[in-house]
N, C-alpha and C positions, 0 to 999 in steps of 0.2 A: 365459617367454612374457608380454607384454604384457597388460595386465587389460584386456578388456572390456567397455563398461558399458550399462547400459539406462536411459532416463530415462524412468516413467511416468508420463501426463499432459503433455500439452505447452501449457499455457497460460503465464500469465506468467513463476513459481517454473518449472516444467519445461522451455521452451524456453531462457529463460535459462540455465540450468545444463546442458540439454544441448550449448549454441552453444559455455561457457565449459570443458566438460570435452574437446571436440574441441579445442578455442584450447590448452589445455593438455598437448595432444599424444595424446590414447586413440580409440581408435575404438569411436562411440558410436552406440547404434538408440534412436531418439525412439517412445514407442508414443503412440498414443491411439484414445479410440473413435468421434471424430469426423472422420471421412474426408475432410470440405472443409477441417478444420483441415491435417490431413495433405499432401493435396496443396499447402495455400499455404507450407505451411513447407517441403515438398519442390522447392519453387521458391524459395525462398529468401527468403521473404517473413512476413513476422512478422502475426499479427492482433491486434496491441497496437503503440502508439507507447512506444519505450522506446530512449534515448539511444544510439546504438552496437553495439544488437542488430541490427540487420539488416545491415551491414557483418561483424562477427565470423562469423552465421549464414552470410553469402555466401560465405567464406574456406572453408567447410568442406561445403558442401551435398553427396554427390554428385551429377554430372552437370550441375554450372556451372563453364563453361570459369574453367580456372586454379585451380580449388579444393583442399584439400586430398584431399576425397573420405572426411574419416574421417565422417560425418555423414551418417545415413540417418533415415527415417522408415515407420513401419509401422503398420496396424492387427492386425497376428496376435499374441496372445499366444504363438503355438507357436514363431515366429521368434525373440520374445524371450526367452522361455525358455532354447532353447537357445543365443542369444547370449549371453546376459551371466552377464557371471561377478559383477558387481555392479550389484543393481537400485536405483536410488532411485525411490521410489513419490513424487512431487511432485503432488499433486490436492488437490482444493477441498476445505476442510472449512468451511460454512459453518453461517449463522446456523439453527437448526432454523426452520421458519415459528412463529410464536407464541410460542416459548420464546427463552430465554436461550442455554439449549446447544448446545454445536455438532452438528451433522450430519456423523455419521462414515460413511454408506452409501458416499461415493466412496471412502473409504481402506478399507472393509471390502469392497467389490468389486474394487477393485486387487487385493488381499491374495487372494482365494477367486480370483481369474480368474488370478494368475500361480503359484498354487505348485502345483497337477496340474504346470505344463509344466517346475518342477525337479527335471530327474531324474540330474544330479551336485552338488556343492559348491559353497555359491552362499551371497551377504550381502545380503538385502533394507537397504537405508538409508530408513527415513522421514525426510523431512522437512515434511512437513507439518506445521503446527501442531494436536496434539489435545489432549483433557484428559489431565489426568495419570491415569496406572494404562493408556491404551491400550495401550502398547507390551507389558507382560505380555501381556495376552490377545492381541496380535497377534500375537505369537511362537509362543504355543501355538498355535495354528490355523496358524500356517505348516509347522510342525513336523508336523503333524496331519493338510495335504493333502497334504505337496510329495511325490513316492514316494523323494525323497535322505532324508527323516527328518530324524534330527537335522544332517544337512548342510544344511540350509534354515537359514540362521541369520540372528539380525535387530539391528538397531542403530540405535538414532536418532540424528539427525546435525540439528537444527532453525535454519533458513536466520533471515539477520540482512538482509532484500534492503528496501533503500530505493528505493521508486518516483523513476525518473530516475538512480539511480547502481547498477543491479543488476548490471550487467556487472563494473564495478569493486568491488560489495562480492564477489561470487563472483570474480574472479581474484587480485584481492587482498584479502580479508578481515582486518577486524581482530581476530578469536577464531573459531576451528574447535569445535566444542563436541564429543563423540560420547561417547552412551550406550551401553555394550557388554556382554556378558554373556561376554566371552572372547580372550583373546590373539588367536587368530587375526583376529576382528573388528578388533580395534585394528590389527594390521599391513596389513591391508588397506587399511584406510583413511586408513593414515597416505599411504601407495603410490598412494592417490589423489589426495591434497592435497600431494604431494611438493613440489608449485611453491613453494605459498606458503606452506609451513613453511620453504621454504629460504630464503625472503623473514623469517623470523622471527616468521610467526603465530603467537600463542600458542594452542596447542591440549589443552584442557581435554577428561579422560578421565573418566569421571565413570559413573554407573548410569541405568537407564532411566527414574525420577523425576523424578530431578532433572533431565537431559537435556530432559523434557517442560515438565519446569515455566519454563526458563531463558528461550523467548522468553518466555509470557506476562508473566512477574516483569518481563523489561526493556519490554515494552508497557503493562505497568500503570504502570512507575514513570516513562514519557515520558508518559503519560496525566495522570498525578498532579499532573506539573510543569507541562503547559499550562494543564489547568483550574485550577492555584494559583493564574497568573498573569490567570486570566479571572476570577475570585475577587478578587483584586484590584484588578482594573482595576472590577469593581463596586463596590467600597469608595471607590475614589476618584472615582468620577462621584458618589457621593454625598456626599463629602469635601471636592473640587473640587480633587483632587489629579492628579497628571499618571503614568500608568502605565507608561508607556515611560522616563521620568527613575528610576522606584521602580527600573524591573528593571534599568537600567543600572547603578544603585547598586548593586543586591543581586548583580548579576554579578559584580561586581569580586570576590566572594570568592569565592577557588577552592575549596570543598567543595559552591557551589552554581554558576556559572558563568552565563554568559550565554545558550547553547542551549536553545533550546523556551521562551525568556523572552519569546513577541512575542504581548501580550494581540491576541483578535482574534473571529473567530466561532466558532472551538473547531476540532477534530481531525475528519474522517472517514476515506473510503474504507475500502478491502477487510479491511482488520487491522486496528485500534486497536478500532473500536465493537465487534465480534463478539469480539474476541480477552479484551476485560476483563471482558464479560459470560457467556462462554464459563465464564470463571475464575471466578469468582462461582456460577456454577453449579453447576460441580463441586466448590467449596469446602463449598458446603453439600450436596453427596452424601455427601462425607468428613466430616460434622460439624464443618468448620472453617469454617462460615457466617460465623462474627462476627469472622476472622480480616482477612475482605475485604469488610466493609460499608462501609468508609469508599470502595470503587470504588463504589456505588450513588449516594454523592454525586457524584463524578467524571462519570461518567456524565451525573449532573444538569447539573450546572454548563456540560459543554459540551454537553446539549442545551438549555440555556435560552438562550447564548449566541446562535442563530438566531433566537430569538422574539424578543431586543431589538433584534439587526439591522434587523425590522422595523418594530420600534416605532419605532426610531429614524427610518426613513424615512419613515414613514408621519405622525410630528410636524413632521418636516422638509417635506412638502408639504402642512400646514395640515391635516392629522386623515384624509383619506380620502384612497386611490389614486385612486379613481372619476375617470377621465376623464386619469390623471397618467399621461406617456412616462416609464419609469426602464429606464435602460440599465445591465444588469451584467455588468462584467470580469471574466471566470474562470467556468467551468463546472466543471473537472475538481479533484478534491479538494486537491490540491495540483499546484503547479509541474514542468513538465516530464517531465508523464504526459497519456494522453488516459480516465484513469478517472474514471465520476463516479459509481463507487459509495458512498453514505452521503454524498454530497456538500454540503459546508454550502452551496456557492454555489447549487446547485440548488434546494436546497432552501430558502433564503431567497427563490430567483425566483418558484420554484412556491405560496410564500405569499401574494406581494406578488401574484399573478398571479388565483391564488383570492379576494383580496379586491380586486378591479377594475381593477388596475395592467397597464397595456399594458407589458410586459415583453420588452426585448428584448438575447438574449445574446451575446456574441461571446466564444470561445477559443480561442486558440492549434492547440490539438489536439486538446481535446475536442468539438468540435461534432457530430462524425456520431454519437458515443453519446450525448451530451446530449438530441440530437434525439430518438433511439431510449426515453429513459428518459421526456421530457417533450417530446410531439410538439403540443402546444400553446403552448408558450412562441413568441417572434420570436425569430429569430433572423440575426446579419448576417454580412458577410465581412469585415469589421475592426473595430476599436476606432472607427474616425470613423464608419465607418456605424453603428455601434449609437448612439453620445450625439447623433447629431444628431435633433436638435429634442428632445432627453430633458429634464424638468423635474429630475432628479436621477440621477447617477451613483453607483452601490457597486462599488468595486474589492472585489473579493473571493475571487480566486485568486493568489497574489504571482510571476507569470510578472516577468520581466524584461522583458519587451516591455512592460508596464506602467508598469514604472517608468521607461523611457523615454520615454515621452508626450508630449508638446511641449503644454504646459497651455493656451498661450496659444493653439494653432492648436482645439486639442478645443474651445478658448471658443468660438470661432468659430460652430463648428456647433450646440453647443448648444444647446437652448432657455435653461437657465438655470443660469449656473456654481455650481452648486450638488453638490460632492463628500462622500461618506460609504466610509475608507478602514475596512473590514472586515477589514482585513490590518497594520493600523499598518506598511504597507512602502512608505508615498510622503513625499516630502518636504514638511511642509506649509506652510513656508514661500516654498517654490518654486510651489505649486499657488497662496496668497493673493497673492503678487504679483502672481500674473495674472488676477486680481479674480474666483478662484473661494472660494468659503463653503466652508472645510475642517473636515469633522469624522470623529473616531475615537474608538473604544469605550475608553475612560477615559482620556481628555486633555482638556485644555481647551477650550473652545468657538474661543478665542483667545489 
C-alpha cells in the first residue's frame, strides 16, 4: 500500500513540500490552523510569490478540473492523524522577540496537537530548522502523547530550500540529510524520496545532532563567506582597491570559488539573520559559546553593511536627505521572492526615509508586503516611475529586470543621473556611458 503523507503548516517550507510530494506521485493532506490560508491553497492559489509553485500546486489540488486530485487541505488535526502514515511538521521557528533564540512554541504545538490523533504506526519528519538537542525531547513527548506509544516515532529530515528555486531544490535536491533513531525510520523515508535518490541524490543517514545541527553549520558558513567579502570590500574603499576584481581573483581557486563572492549590503530575509543567532545561542547553552563568537562579528559586519549604504547616499546628495527624491530598486531580500523579511533594501529606505529623504520603492514582487511592513515609504508601479525626478538611485535588490534597464531612457526621467549599485550586479560601464555617476560599495569611484 502506498505511503500517505501529512504536511503540517503550509506556509512557504510546507506548501512547497506538500505541492512537491503530490508532483512526486503520494497522496498528500496539507494541515494548518489558519483557515483563509486553507481555503487559498484549496483553490489552488499560493500566499507567497515562489517560481513554479502555483503551476505544480494546480496539477494536484483536488477539485481543479484536470488535476491529479492527490492534494488536499484541512484544519482537523483528527483527519490528519488518521491520514498519514508520515507527518512532516514544516512550521515557523522564529526569532524569540528580544533574544537571539529561536521560538519553538510552533513546533512544540504541532508536536502536543498531532500525536493524541496517532493511534497506529506513524514517523513524524521535522524539518524545521531548531536548535540542536530538540529533536530528543521532541521524541519523548511524542512517545509520551500519541496512544501507538513507541509507534509514534520521529526523525529529522532539515530542508536546503533557496527562496526562488524551492520547488527544484525539493524535487531535485542536491543532499537528503535524515536523522533517525531506527531502521524502520530510514526505510521509510528512503520510500519517500525514492524519486530523487533514483536521480542519484546523495542521501546522508546520520543521528539527531547532527541532522539538527547540518542547516545551521551550511547558513553560518554562507553567512561567513558574504560578510568576508563585505569585510573586504571595506578594506579596499579604504585602500582604493576594487572588490569585485579581489573576489574575481580569489574565485578562481576552487577550495574557495566564486559563489556568495558579490560584496554589497549584506544577507537577510527569513533564515540567515535568525538562523546564526539561533546558533549562537544555543552554543552558549551547551557551553560551546566561544566556539561560535566569530558569528557575532558576522553578524556585525553585515549589519553594518546597511548603515554605510546610507552613508553613502546621503554624501552623495551633499550631507542631508532633507528635501532629496531617492528612488530604490528591490524591496524583497533577495531576487525572485516577494519577502522582505530582515530586508537590507527596506531597510536601507526606512533609514534614508527617517532621516528626511522622500523615498520611493518599486519591486518586482515584493511591493504589497513591502507596503504591509513600511506603509509610509512611496512607493510606484515600475522602475521609471520610481527614478523620475529622483536626485539619486540605489539598486539594491539584484532582480534581473534590473539589470535590464535602458540607462539612457532612466536618464531621461531622472532628476539627476546619479546611481549607487548596493548589489555590485550592474554594469558600470554601461550605466557611465550614459552620463550616469556610477558607484558601488568597494570599487572605485571611476
Amino acid at each position: 500500500m502506498a505511503l500517505r503523507i501529512t504536511v503540517i503548516g503550509t506556509g512557504y517550507l510546507g506548501a512547497t513540500h506538500a505541492a512537491s510530494l503530490a508532483e512526486l506521485g503520494f497522496e498528500v493532506l496539507g494541515l494548518d490552523v489558519v483557515p483563509e490560508k486553507i481555503e487559498m491553497l484549496g483553490r489552488g492559489k499560493v500566499p507567497m510569490y515562489e517560481p513554479g509553485l502555483e503551476e505544480v500546486l494546480r496539477r494536484h489540488v483536488a477539485g481543479i478540473e484536470g488535476s491529479s486530485g492527490r492534494l488536499r487541505f484541512t484544519t482537523s488535526w483528527e483527519e490528519a492523524g488518521e491520514f498519514g502514515d508520515v507527518h512532516f511538521v514544516c512550521v515557523n521557528t522564529p526569532q524569540k522577540r528580544g533574544e537571539y533564540a529561536c521560538d519553538m512554541s510552533y513546533v512544540d504545538s504541532a508536536i502536543d496537537s498531532l500525536a493524541p490523533h496517532l493511534r497506529r504506526p506513524a514517523l513524524v519528519v521535522g524539518k524545521s530548522t531548531v536548535p540542536v538537542g530538540s529533536a530528543e525531547r521532541l521524541a519523548a513527548r511524542l512517545r509520551e502523547l500519541a496512544p501507538v506509544g513507541e509507534g509514534a516515532e520521529l526523525a529529522w529530515n532539515p530542508e536546503f530550500l533557496r527562496e526562488g528555486f524551492a520547488v527544484k531544490d525539493t524535487l531535485h535536491p542536491d543532499r537528503i540529510v535524515v536523522g533517525v533513531a531506527s531502521e524502520r525510520s530510514e526505510k521509510l523515508l528512503r520510500e519517500v524520496y525514492a524519486g530523487p535518490l533514483g536521480e542519484g541524490t546523495p542521501f546522508v543517514v546520520t543521528d539527531f545532532p547532527t541532522a539538527e545541527l547540518v542547516k545551521t553549520a551550511a547558513n553560518s558558513f554562507l553567512a561567513t563567506k558574504i560578510s568576508f567579502i563585505n569585510a573586504m570590500a571595506e578594506v579596499c574603499e579604504a585602500a582604493g582597491g576594487d572588490v569585485a576584481k579581489l573576489a574575481e581573483a580569489i574565485g578562481y581557486d576552487e577550495r574557495i570559488g566564486h559563489k556568495f563572492l558579490r560584496a554589497g549590503i549584506g544577507f537577510g530575509g527569513g533564515c540567515l539573520p535568525k538562523d546564526i543567532r539561533a546558533f549562537m545561542a544555543r552554543a552558549g547553552e551547551l557551553g560551546a559559546d566561544q566556539a561560535l563568537t566569530f558569528l557575532r562579528e558576522i553578524d556585525s559586519i553585515n549589519m553594518r553593511r546597511r548603515g554605510e549604504m546610507v552613508d553613502m547616499a546621503r554624501e552623495t546628495v551633499g550631507g542631508s536627505f532633507l528635501g532629496v527624491r531617492v528612488a530604490v530598486l528591490g524591496a524583497a531580500f533577495k531576487p525572485d521572492s516577494d519577502d522582505v523579511r530582515d530586508s537590507p533594501a527596506l531597510n536601507v529606505a526606512g533609514q534614508i526615509h527617517l532621516q528626511g529623504g522622500q523615498v520611493t520603492v518599486y519591486d518586482p514582487k515584493g511591493m504589497e508586503n513591502a507596503r504591509r511592513l513600511f506603509p509610509t515609504l512611496g512607493y510606484a508601479d515600475s522602475a521609471v516611475d520610481a527614478v523620475r525626478g529622483a536626485d539619486v538611485v540605489l539598486h539594491l535588490t539584484e532582480w534581473a529586470e534590473f539589470r535590464e534597464l535602458d540607462p539612457v531612457a532612466l536618464g531621461e526621467v531622472a532628476g539627476r543621473r546619479v546611481l549607487l549599485d548596493g548589489r555590485n550586479a550592474l554594469d558600470p560601464e554601461r550605466w557611465r556611458e550614459a552620463g550616469w555617476t556610477y558607484r558601488a560599495m568597494g570599487r572605485p569611484r571611476a
